[in-house]
C-alpha positions in Angstrom: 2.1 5.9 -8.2 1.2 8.2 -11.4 0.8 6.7 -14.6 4.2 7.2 -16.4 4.5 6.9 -20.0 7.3 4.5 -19.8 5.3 1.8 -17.5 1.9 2.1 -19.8 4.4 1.0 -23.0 6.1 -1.6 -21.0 3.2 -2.9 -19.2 1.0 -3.2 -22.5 4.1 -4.9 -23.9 3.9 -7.5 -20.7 0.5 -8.2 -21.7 1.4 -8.5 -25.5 4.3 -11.2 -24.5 1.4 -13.0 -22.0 -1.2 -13.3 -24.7 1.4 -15.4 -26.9 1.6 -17.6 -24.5 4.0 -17.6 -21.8 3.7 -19.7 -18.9 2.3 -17.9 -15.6 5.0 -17.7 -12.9 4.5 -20.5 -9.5 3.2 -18.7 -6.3 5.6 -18.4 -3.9 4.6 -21.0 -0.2 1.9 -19.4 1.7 -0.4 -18.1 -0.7 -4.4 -17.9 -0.4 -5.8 -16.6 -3.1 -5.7 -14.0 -5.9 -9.2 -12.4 -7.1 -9.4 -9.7 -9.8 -11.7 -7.5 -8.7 -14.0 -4.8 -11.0 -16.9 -2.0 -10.4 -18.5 -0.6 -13.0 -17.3 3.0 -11.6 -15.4 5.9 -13.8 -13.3 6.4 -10.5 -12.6 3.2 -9.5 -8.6 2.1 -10.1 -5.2 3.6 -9.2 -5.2 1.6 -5.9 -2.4 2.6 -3.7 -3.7 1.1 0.0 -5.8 -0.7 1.8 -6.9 -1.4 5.5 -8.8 -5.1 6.3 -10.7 -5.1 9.6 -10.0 -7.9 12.1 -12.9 -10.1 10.8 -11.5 -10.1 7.6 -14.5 -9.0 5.6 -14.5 -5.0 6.0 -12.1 -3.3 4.1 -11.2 0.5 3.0 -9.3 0.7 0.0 -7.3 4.0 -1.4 -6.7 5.1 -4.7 -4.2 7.3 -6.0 -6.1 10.0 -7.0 -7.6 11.3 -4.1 -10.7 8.8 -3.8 -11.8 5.6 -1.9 -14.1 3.0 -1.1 -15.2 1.1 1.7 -16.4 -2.3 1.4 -17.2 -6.3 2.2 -15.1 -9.2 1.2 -17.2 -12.8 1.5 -14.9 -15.5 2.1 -15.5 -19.1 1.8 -16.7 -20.8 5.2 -14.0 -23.7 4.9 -11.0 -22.2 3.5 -11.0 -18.4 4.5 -10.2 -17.7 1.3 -11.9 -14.9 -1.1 -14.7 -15.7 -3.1 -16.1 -12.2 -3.8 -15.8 -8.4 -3.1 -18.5 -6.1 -2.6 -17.7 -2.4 -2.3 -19.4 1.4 -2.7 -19.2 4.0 -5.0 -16.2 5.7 -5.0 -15.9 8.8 -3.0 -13.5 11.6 -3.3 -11.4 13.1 -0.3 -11.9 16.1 1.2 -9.2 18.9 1.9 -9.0 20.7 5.4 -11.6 23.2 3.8 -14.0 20.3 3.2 -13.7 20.4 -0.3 -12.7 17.8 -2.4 -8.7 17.6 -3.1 -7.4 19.5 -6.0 -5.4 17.9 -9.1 -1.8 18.4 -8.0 -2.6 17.8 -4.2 -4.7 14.8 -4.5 -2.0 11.9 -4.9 -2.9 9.8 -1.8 -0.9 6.9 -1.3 -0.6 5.5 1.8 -3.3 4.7 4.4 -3.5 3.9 8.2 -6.3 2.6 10.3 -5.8 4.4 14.1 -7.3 3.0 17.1 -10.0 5.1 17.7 -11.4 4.4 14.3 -10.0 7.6 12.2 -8.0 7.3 9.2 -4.5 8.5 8.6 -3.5 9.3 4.6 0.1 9.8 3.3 0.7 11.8 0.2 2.9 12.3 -3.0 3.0 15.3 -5.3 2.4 18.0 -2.3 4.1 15.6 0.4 1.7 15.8 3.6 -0.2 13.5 6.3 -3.5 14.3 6.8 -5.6 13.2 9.0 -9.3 11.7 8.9 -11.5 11.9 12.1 -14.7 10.6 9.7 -13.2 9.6 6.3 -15.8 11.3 4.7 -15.0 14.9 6.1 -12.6 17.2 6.1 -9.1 16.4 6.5 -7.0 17.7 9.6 -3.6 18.8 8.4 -0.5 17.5 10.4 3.1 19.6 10.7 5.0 19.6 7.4 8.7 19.3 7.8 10.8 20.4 5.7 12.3 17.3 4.5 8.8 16.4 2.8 9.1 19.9 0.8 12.1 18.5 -0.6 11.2 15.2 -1.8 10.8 14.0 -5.5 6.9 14.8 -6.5 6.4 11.0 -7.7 8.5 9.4 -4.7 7.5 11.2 -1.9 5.5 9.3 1.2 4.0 6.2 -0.3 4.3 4.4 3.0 2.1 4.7 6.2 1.6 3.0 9.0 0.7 3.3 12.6 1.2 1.0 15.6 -0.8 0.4 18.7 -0.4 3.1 20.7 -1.3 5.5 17.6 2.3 6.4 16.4 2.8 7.5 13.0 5.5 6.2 10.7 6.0 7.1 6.9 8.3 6.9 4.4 8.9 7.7 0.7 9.3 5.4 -1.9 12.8 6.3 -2.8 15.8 6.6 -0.6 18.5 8.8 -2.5 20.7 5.6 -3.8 20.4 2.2 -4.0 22.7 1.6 -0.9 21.2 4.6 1.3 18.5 3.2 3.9 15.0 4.5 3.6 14.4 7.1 6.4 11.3 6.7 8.4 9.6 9.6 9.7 7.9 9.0 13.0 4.8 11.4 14.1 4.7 11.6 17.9 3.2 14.1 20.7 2.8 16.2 18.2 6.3 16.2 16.1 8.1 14.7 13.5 11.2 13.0 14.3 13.7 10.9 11.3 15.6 8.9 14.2 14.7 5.9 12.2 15.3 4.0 9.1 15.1 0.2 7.0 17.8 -1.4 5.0 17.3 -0.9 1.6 18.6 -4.0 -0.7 18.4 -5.3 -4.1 17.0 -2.0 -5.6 13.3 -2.7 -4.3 10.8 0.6 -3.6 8.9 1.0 -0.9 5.2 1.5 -1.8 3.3 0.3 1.4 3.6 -0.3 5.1 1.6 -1.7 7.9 1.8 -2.8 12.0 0.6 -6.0 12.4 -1.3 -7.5 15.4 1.8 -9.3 16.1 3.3 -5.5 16.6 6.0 -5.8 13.7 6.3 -3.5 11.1 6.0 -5.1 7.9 6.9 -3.0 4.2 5.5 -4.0 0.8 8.1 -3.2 -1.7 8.1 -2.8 -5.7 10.9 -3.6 -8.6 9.9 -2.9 -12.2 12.1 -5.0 -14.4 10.4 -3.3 -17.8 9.2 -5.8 -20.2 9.1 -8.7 -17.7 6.7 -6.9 -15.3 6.7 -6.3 -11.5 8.4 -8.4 -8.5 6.9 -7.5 -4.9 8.6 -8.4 -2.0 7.3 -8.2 1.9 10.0 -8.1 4.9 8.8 -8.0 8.8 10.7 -5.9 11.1 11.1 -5.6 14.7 11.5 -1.9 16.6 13.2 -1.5 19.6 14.6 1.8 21.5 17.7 1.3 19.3 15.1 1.3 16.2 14.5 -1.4 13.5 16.8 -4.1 13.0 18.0 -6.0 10.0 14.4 -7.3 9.3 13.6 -10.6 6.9 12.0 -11.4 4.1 8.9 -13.0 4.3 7.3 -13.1 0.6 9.3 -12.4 -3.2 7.0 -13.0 -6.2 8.2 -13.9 -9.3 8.7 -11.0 -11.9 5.4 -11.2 -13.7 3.1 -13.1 -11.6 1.0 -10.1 -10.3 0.8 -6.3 -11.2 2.0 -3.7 -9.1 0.9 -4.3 -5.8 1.3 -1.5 -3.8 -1.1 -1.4 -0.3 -0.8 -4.0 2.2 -2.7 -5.1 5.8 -1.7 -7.4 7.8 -4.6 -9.1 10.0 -4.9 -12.8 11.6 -7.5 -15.1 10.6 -10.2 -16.6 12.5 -7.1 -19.7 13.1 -5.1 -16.8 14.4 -3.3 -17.2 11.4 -1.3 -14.0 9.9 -2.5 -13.0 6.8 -0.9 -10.4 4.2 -3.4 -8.7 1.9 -2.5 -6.4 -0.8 -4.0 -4.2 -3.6 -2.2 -3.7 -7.2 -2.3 -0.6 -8.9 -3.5 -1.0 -12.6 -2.6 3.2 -13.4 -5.9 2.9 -15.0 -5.0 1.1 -17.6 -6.8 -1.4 -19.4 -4.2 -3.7 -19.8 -3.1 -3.7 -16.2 -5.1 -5.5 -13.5 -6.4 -4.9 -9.9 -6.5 -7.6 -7.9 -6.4 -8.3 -4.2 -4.3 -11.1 -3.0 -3.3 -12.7 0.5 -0.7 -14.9 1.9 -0.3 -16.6 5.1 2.7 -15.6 6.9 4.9 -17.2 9.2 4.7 -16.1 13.0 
């Protein structure tokens, strides 16, 4: 997600309102761990997805500006849970000339971890997938349909997943009204098809998306209620040949208790147990944090 005027002046004001001394919201049942996690890096921030590797230590994280970073998470031996984060210097994307991405074109958003090991990348601003046979190479550029042409520049495809047989599914973060479904654009042999869609409800946005090894599709979603911060919210769904059904909600945080988390990766731990980690966004601004936090989740 750009930085928006509107959200630096509200979130600053959040952090205003903390610092006198509000209490911090309860974790909803199920959660791990919260870290905050820094690099001393000038491009480091802005991050929109993330992948975790079955061990649960290697990780690739996105940022919104065309860059990302590959790294290790250490986790303690008992309890699975994070103790520290170590991760590379950012690097910056490359176009299909093998260049890095322009301003304008460089809004990447949403990030998916094939099977063979490539990387696929959804985009806002110039909507697009693009596809990553070494992720530091040059992109491969999928078909465009028109449908992406039309969609708002700052709500376009902030959703990407893909399941096991290496099917593509995005959608944007917006659905045209509050009561219209989000459409989801599937990327098969070849083509584009929009046969598919997910109730939308209670004015959430979608920002992330993921398959899980349990072969549901899972969406991280986003509400900004201004001066008392962000609520996320994760649902599972099941897909059928009659598409996705009515899905449930696994997770809702409290408005407040985290920033804007907007990637997610669903793995299961070395207990086999599933385990939802996500990545805030902090629009690179000081005020707002980036943190990785997990959740166990219910089978």
């Amino acid at each position: 997600m750009r930085r928006r005027a509107f959200l630096a002046v509200a979130a600053g004001l959040v952090l205003i309102a903390g610092l006198e001394g509000s209490a911090s919201p309860t974790p909803p049942p199920g959660f791990l761990s919260a870290i905050r996690w820094t690099m001393d890096d000038p491009r480091f921030g802005g991050f929109s997805g993330i992948e975790v590797a079955g061990n649960g230590r290697d990780i690739i994280v996105l940022s919104d500006k065309g860059a990302y970073t590959t790294g290790k998470i250490t986790r303690d031996a008992t309890t699975g849970r994070i103790k520290s984060i170590a991760a590379n210097p950012i690097s910056l994307l490359q176009g299909v000339d093998g260049k890095p991405l322009k301003p304008g074109s460089s809004d990447s958003e949403g990030i998916a971890l094939a099977p063979d090991g490539s990387v696929y990348i959804s985009f806002e601003g110039v909507a697009r997938v693009q596809h990553y046979p070494k992720l530091n190479g040059p992109a491969q550029g999928l078909p465009v349909p028109r449908d992406f042409k039309a969609m708002q520049r700052n709500s376009a495809l902030e959703a990407l997943a893909i399941d096991a047989k290496g099917v593509l599914y995005t959608l944007p973060e917006r659905s045209g009204a509050e009561q219209s479904p989000f459409p989801v654009y599937r990327f098969k042999a070849g083509k584009w098809d929009k046969r598919l869609q997910v109730p939308r409800k209670d004015g959430y946005l979608a920002v992330g998306a993921d398959f899980g090894p349990d072969g549901k599709f899972y969406l991280l979603e986003r509400d900004f209620r201004g001066l008392a911060g962000f609520s996320s919210r994760l649902r599972r769904f099941t897909l059928s040949a009659k598409g996705f059904d009515d899905g449930e909600t696994l997770l809702q945080t409290p408005v407040g208790l985290y920033d804007n988390l907007e990637g997610v990766s669903i793995w299961r731990d070395a207990a086999g147990h599933l385990t939802a980690t996500m990545v805030s966004d902090d629009n690179f601004q000081f005020f707002l944090r980036t943190e990785i936090v997990e959740y166990q989740l219910p089978d």
